[in-house]
C-alpha positions as CSV (number, residue, x, y, z in Angstrom):
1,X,-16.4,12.3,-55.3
2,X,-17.5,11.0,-51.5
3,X,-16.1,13.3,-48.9
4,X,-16.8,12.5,-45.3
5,X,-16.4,15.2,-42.3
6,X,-16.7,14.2,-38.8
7,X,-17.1,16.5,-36.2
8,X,-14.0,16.3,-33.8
9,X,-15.4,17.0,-30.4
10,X,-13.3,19.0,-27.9
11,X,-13.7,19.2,-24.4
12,X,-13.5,22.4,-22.6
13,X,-10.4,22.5,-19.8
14,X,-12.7,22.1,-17.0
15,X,-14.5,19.2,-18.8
16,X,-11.1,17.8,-19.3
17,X,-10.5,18.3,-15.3
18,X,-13.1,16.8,-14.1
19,X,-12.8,14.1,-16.0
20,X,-8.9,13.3,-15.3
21,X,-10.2,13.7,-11.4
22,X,-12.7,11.0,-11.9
23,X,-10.2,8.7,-13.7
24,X,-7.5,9.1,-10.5
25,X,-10.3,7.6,-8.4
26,X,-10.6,4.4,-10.6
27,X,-7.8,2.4,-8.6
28,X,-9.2,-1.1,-9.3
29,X,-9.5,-3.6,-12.1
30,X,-12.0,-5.7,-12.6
31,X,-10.2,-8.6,-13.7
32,X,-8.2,-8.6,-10.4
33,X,-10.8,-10.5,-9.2
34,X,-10.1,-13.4,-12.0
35,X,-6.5,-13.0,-11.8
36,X,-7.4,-14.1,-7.9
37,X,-9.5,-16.6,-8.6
38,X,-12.3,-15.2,-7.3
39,X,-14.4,-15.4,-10.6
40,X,-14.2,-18.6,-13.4
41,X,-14.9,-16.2,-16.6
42,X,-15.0,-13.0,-17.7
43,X,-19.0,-13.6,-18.1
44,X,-19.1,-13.6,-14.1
45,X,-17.1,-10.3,-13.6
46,X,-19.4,-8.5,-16.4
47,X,-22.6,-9.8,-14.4
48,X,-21.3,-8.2,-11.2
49,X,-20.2,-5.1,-12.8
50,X,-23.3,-5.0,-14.5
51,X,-25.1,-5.2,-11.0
52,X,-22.9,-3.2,-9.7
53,X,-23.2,-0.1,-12.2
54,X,-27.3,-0.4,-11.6
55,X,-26.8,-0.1,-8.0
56,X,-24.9,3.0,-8.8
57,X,-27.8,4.2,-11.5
58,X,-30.6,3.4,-8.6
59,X,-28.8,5.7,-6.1
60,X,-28.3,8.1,-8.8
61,X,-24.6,8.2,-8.0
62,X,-22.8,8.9,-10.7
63,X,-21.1,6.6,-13.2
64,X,-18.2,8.1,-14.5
65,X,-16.9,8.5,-11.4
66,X,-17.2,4.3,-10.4
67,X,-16.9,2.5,-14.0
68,X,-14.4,3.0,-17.3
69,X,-14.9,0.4,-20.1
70,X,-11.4,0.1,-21.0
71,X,-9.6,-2.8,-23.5
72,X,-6.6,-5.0,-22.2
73,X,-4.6,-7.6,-23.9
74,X,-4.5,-11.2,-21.9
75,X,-2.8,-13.6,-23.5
76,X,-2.2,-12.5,-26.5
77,X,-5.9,-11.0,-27.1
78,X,-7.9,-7.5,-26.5
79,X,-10.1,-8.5,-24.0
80,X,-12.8,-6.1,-22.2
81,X,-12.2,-4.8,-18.8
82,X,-13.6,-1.9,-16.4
83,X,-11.5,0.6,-14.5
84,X,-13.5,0.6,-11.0
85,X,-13.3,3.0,-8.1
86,X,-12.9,1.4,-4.8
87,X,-17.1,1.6,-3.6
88,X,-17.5,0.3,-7.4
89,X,-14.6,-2.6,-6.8
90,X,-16.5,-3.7,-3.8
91,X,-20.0,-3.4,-5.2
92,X,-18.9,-5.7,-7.4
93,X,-17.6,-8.3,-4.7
94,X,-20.9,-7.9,-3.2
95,X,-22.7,-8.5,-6.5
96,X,-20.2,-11.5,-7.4
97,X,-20.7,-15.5,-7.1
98,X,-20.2,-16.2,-3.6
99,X,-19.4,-19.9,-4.3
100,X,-15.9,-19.1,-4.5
101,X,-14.1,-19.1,-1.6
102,X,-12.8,-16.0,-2.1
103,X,-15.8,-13.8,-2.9
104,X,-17.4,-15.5,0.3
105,X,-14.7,-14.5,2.2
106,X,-14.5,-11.1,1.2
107,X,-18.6,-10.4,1.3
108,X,-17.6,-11.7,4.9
109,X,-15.0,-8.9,5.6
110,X,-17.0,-6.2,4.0
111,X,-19.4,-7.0,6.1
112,X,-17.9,-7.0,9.3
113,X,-16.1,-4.2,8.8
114,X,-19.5,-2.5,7.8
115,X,-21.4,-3.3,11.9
116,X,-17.4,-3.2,12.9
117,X,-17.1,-6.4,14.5
């Protein structure tokens, strides 16, 4: 007879606090920026996120608090998608193709906003 145990892991309450305060920050989709045409595939949107969670790792700022791997449907299939606090949401505008219009224009905005002109 084959028994397998797995280890169930539990968080402590304050683990489970913190963490349930992280996920309130994550406002943002990445996909909105497909769904606005801002990106052509899902392959662009991973490359920006992907620059855009080792911006976070080089400023040691932490991850969990920016970025949630999470699964969606879209059309009819489980696709991949990250659940992205607002700095991480515009990192990744800042890290996407800005031969779309509207990346270009919102790299644009962020900047401006950023010398305040």
């Amino acid at each position: 007879m084959l028994v397998t145990i797995e280890q169930t892991r539990t968080n402590s309450p304050l683990d489970d606090f913190v963490n349930s305060m992280a996920e309130n920050q994550l406002t943002f989709y990445a996909s909105d920026l497909l769904q606005e045409r801002g990106c052509d595939s899902i392959i662009e949107i991973e490359l920006a996120v992907r620059r855009a969670t080792e911006i976070c790792n080089s400023m040691h700022l932490p991850l969990r608090e920016n970025f949630k791997s999470v699964f969606r449907s879209r059309n009819g299939e489980v696709v991949q998608d990250w659940r992205l606090s607002p700095m991480a949401y515009m990192l990744m505008i800042l890290n996407a193709d800005p031969h779309h219009e509207l990346v270009a224009r919102m790299q644009v905005e962020l900047v401006r906003r950023a010398l305040n002109i």
